[in-house]
Structures are given as structure tokens and as C-alpha cells.
N, C-alpha and C positions, 0 to 999 in steps of 0.2 A: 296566280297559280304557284309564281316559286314559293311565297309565304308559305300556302298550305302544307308545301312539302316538309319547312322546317318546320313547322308546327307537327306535322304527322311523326316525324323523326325524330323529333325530341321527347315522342310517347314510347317511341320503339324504344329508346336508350336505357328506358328506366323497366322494360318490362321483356322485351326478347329475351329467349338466351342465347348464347352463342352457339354459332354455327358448327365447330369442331373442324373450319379450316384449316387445309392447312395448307402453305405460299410456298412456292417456287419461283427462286430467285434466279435469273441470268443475265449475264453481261455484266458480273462486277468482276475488278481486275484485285479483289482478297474478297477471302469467303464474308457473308453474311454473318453478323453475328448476334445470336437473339437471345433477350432477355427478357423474362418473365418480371412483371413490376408487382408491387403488391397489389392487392385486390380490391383497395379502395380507391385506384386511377380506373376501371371498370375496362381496360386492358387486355386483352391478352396477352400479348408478346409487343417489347422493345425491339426495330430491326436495324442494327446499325451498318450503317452502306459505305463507302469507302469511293464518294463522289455518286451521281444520278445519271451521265450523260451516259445512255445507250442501255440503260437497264430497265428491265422490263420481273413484274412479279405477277402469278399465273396463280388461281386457284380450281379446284375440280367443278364443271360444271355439266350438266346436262345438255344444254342447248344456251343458243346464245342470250336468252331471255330469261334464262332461268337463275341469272345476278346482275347483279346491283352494286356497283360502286359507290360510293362515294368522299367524300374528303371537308375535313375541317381543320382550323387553325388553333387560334389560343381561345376562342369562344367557349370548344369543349362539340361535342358532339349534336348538341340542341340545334345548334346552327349549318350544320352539315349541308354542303351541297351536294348532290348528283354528281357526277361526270358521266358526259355524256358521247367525248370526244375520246381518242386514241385505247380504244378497247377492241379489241380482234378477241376471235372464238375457233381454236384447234385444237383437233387431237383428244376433244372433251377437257377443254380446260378453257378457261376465260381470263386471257391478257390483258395486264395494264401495262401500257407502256409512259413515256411522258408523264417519269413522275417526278412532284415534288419534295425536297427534303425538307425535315425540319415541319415534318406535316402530320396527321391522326387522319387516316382513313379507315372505314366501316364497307364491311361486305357484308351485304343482305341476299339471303338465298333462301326460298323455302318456309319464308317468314322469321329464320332466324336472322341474326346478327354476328360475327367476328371484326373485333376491334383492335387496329394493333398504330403504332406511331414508326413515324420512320426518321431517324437520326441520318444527318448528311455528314459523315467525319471530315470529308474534305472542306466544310466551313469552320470546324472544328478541332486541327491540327494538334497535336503535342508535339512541342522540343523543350530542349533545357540545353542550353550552353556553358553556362559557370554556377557558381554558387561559391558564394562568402560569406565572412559575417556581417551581419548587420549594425548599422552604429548604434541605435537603442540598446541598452543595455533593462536584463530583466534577474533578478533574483528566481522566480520559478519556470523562464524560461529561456530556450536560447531563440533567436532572433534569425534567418536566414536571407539576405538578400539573395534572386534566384531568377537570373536572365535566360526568358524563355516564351512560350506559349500554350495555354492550357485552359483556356475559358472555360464558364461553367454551359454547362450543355442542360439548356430545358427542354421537358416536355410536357404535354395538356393532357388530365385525363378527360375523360369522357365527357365527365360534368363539371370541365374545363378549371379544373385545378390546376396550377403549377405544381410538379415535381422538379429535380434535380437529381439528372442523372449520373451518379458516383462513378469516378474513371479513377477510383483508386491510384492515383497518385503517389506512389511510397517513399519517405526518407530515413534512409537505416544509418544508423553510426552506435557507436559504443556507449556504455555509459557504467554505475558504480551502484549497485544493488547491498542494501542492508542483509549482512546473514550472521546475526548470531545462534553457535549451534548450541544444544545439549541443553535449551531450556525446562527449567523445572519452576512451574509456574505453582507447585504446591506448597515446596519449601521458602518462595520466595527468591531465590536464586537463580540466576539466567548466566548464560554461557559465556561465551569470549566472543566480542564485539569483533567483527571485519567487514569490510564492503568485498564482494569481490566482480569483477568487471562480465558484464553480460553485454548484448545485441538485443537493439530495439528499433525498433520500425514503428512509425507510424503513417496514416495514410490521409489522404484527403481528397476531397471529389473533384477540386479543380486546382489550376495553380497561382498562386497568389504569391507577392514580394511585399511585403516579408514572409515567410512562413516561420509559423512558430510551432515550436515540438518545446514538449519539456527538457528542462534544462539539462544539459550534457553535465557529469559531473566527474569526468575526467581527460584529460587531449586526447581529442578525436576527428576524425573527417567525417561529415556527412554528405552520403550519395543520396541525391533527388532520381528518382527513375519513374518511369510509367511510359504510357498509361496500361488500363490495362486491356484497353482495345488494340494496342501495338505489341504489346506484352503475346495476348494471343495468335496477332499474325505473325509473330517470330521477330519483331521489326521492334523492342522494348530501347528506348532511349534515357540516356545517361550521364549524369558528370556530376563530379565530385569535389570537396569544397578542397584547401590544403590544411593542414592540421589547425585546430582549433583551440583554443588554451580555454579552464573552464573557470566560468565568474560566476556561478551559485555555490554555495557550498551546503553540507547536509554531516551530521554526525548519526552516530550510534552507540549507545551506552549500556552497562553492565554494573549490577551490585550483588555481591555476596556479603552471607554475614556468617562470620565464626558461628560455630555451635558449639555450646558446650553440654557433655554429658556429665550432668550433675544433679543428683539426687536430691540435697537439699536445698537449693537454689528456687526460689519459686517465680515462675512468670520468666525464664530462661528462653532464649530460642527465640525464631522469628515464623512460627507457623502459620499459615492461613495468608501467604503471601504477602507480608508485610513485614517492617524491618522493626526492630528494636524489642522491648522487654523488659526483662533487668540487665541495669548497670553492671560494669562495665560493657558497652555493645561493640565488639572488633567487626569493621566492615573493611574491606576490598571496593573498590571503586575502578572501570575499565574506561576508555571511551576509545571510538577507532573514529576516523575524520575522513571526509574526500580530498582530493588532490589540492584542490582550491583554499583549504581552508590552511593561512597562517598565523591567524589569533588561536591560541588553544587557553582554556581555564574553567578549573573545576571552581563549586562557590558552593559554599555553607552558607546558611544565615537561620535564625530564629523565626523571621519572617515569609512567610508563602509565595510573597510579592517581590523578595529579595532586595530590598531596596533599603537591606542594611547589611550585607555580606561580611560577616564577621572576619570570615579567611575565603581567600581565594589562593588558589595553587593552580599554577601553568606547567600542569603536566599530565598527559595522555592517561597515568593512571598512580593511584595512591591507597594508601591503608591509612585508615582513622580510628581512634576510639572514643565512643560518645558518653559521657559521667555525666550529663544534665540532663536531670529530669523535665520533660514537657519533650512540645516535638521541634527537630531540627529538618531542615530542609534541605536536601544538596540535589545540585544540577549542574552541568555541563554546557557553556558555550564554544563557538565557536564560530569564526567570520573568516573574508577573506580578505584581501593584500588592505584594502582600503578602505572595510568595515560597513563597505555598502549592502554586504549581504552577510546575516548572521542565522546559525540554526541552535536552536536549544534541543539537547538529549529530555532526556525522561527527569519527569521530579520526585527521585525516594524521598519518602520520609520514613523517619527514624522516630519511633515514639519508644519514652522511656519513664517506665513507671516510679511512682512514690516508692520509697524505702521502707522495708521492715526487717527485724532484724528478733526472734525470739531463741531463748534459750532451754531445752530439756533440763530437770533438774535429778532425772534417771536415767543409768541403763547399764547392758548387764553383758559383760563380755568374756559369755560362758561359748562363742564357736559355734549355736545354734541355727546364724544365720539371721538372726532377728534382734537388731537392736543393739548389734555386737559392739558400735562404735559412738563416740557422744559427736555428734554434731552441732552445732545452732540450724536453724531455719531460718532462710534470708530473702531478699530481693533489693536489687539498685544499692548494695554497699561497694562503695568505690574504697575506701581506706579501710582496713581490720587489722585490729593486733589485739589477741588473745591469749592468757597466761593465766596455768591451773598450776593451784597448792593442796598439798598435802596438808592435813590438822598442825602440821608442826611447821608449817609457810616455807616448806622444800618446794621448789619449782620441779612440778612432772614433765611439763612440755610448755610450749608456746606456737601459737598459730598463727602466720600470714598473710592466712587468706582464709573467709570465710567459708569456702568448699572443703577445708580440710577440718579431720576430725581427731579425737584423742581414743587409741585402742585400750585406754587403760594400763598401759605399759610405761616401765620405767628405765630406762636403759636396757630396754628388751626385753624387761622382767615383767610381769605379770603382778600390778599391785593389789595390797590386800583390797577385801571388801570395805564398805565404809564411808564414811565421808569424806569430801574434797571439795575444794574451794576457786571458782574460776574469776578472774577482773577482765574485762573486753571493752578497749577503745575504737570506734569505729565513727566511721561518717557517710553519710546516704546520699545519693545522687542530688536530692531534693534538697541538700544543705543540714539536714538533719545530723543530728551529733548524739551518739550512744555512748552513755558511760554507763557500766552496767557490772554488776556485781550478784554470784548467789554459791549455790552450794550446786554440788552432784554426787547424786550415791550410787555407790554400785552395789548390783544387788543378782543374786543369784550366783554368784561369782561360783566357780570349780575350780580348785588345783590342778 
């Protein structure tokens, strides 16, 4: 006969619906506290009780026939027995008294079903008494040793599933957030590197020695508290570790690059989010560090792999200019006291194009607006020196630098029309070497 019954009830479980009970708890010395579980423990409500002795849970009945208890363990519902002992019927409600914790009972009424599990917290106790560090040592995390009690609390659903009931658990202490502001991710340019210190909590369902949270990344104490069934009967337990010194470390890094507004320059600028162009490249270089970190050093190298670091410089932050053609690499380390833990910033590269370098052999500095000035047309010249003659090999000007032009003037005079005679030594990022000679006319010329 009893078979039958589990075999009958293990039909019910997968085909009732539920009942739409609802329990009434008495004789607990803190309120009940219920939790809805997700929908695939086949559940209704988690009820957690605060010990079993003298409590009794009542649901709405008709007559004393008119339900059905019964109770199962970690088997899941299939297996359910009856009860058939310590059930009274007043008032139009039907008592259960003599209950088990740590148990999954089912009330059938009506042909329906209501399922709910019953948590006993008095087997289940939270404290915390100290908290230190722990002697493992972790680069991404900190380590907690944490004298206390906090087991994991199970429960069966229906079709005797294990869950794990989350008692939220929290450990909050400080720590050191990446903020760099005013990034401009079009131009390629990002803002001013800082960490600046925030509060973080994380949480966990039971309590366990060690416990690990990610890595603290600056002196701090961390408080273990919960649960969060103490938490809501006003009773939330506590204690706090003494200050913490931090052994991960973490960087954050920044690059600008010069701009230059120049017209005949070609392949200038670092648009579309990336660094370099034409030679010469002026870049700004930032890095900001956590507490932890006492290696500090920026690293160049030709290689991606950096496993030829041409210059290294130990300093938070530097200005470079890059004249070689191809691409250079730079990046930012950073470790702490003993090198056991290291973080690498971001890797810029700097791409720097092939050299060119042509000469106009027209133009006409009549104030038009159009062509008023001789320039060359350039990219990736790192050395220029330019010098224009008159027919008679009078020096009109000489030029420095490749961005600059000749207005056609001579000691602020305005010279005739005609021919002139430019020589221009120059050298390209690329190694290229311009020796270069021709004429320039002017033409359209106005008094």
C-alpha cells in the first residue's frame, strides 16, 4: 500500500498545480522568513525558521479531510510520505505540528498541490569572530582567513534536485578603480591616467576560510558580515580584519600625440585612433600605478614581443619623438616590492610612414589667396635645409624646416617676377637622403 502511494505522488508532482496556499506560522521566537526559489526546484516558497521546537504551520481547510500532508527529504518529491500523525483541524485551518527541519513538504487539497521546503537556521547558525590575512599570497586575489560559522544551507526540489540556498554573506573594504577622464577615442588621444579609491562588496552564499575577493589594491580593512537571514531580523553579525597592506598591483596608461596644422605636410596627424604618420611624431606618454606597485618603467622597442627594448625609462610619465620609419612599440610596466606581481598598461604603437619629399617649380604671390607661398610637399622628413637664389646666386631666404615656405620677398620687399633657383638637403625617416636642385617662377606677379 505505502508503494502505491509513492508511485501515485510521483504522478501528482509532475502534473498538479498548485494549490494557491497559503501557511501560517506560529510559535517561532523571529518571524518566518520566505523565499521564493526559482521555478525549476518546482517550489513554491523557501520557509526559513529560526529552530522547530513548539512551531506549528496551518493552512485554510474545509474540513479535516479535506488535506493532505505530506513530507520528503533529499529524494525530491517522488518519494513523499503521508503524515499521518500530529495534524489537528480548527477554526477552518488544518495544523501541522511536529515539524521537521531541513525537510520539502507538499499539501494536497482539492486535487491540487502546494510545495514549499522548510530551512531549520538553528542547525544553521552564522558568526564571524576575526578576520586576517591569509598566508597564500595571490596576484588577482586577496586571500582571507575568517573564524566563524556559516555552512552551506541545502535544499531538494521537487525532482529532488540539490540547490544552495545563498545567505549572502558580504565582505566590503576599499579598493583603487581605473579613471581616466576626457577620453577622445577619435583623435586617438585619452585623458589623464588616475585610480581613484571606491567601496566594494562582494558576497557569497556560505562562509568558507579562506575567502577570496578580488585583490585589494590599496591599505584597507575588510568587514565579513551577514547573513542575510540575521541581517533581516535586526541581529546582522560582524568583524573586521586590521589594516591590510596590498600585494597585487594594477597600472593605467595614457598617450597623446602632437598635432600639427600643416598644409603641406602629407600623412600628418594621428586620426582614426592610432599614433603616428609623418615623421617627426611628438607623443606625451602618462602612466598612474596602485599603492603596491614599486617597479615603475615605460619600454620602447621595434619588437611587439618587446624582447628587445631598445630604451626603457623609469618614470611615471615622458615625451618622445619618433624619426624611424616602420612601427615602434611602447608600453608600461609595473610590479611590486618583490616582483611577484607585475601589470602591463596598454601597447601604442606608433606607425611611421616612408618619406617623400616634392618640389612646385610655380607660384604666384599676387595676395589672391591661391598659391601665394612656394612650399615643397612632404612626409616623414626629419632633417631639411633649403636655400633659394636669385639668377645672379643672391640668397632670397633659407628654410629649416620643411612646413615653412618662401612669400617671395626679399628683405620684405616683394621680388621681381621671373626665375629663381632653389638647393634643398634633407633626410627622410626611412633613411632616405634628398639632394635636390631646380628652378621656381613666379608668375602673375602685381606691384
Amino acid at each position: 500500500m505505502k508503494r502505491k502511494l509513492i508511485i501515485l505522488l510521483s504522478a501528482l508532482a509532475f502534473t498538479l498545480p498548485a494549490t494557491g496556499a497559503q501557511l501560517s506560522w506560529s510559535g517561532t521566537s523571529r518571524s518566518v522568513i520566505r523565499i521564493v526559489p526559482e521555478s525549476s526546484t518546482g517550489l513554491e516558497e523557501i520557509c526559513v525558521v529560526d529552530g522547530m521546537s513548539g512551531v506549528t504551520v496551518a493552512t485554510s481547510a474545509a474540513s479535516a479531510s479535506d488535506v493532505r500532508w505530506y513530507r520528503y527529504s533529499t529524494l525530491g518529491g517522488g518519494y513523499a510520505e503521508e503524515i499521518t500523525s500530529g495534524i489537528t483541524f480548527a477554526d477552518g485551518q488544518s495544523v501541522l505540528g511536529s515539524i521537521d527541519g531541513d525537510m520539502g513538504y507538499i499539501i494536497e487539497t482539492a486535487g491540487k498541490q502546494y510545495c514549499f521546503w522548510v530551512v531549520d537556521y538553528s542547525r544553521h547558525p552564522f558568526s564571524v569572530t576575526s578576520v586576517s590575512e591569509g598566508a597564500e599570497k595571490d596576484c588577482s586575489f586577496t586571500m582571507l582567513d575568517v573564524n566563524g560559522e556559516g555552512d552551506e544551507i541545502v535544499y531538494y526540489g521537487i525532482n529532488g534536485r540539490r540547490f544552495i540556498l545563498d545567505r549572502s554573506i558580504k565582505v566590503s573594504y576599499l579598493t583603487l578603480l581605473a579613471d581616466t577622464q576626457d577620453d577622445d577615442v577619435t583623435s586617438g588621444e585619452t585623458g589623464t591616467p588616475a585610480f581613484v579609491e571606491v567601496n566594494r562588496e562582494e558576497t557569497f552564499a556560505s562562509l568558507q576560510s579562506p575567502l577570496c575577493v578580488p585583490a585589494a589594491l590599496c591599505p584597507t580593512e575588510f568587514t565579513v558580515s551577514g547573513d542575510r537571514f540575521l541581517r533581516e531580523w535586526g541581529e546582522e553579525a560582524e568583524a573586521t580584519s586590521a589594516t591590510i597592506a596590498p600585494y597585487a598591483v594594477a597600472t593605467v596608461t595614457t598617450a597623446r600625440q602632437e598635432q600639427r596644422d600643416v598644409d603641406n605636410e602629407v600623412g600628418s596627424g594621428s586620426g582614426g585612433g592610432s599614433f603616428g604618420g609623418s615623421a617627426p611624431c611628438r607623443m606625451s606618454f602618462e602612466a598612474a600605478v596602485t599603492d603596491g606597485a614599486l617597479f615603475k618603467e615605460w619600454q620602447i622597442s621595434r619588437s611587439q614581443e618587446f624582447d628587445d627594448a631598445g630604451l626603457r625609462i623609469q618614470e611615471l610619465s615622458f615625451d618622445y619623438t619618433f624619426t624611424e620609419e616602420g612601427q615602434t612599440y611602447v608600453r608600461f610596466v609595473c610590479a611590486n616590492a618583490d616582483g611577484s606581481c607585475e601589470a602591463h598598461g596598454d601597447v601604442y604603437t606608433i606607425s611611421i610612414g616612408t618619406s617623400s619629399l616634392h618640389c612646385p617649380n610655380a607660384f604666384s604671390p599676387n595676395d589672391d589667396g591661391v598659391n601665394d607661398e612656394w612650399k615643397v610637399s612632404y612626409s616623414s622628413i626629419i632633417s631639411f635645409e633649403c636655400h633659394i637664389f636669385d639668377r645672379y646666386g643672391h640668397k632670397m631666404t633659407s628654410l629649416s624646416d620643411p612646413s615653412q615656405g618662401w612669400d617671395g620677398k626679399y628683405k620684405g620687399k616683394a621680388v621681381p617676377s621671373g626665375a629663381y633657383y632653389y638647393v634643398i638637403k634633407a633626410k627622410g625617416a626611412d633613411g632616405k637622403v634628398y639632394d635636390l636642385a631646380g628652378d621656381i617662377n613666379i608668375v602673375n606677379y602685381k606691384q
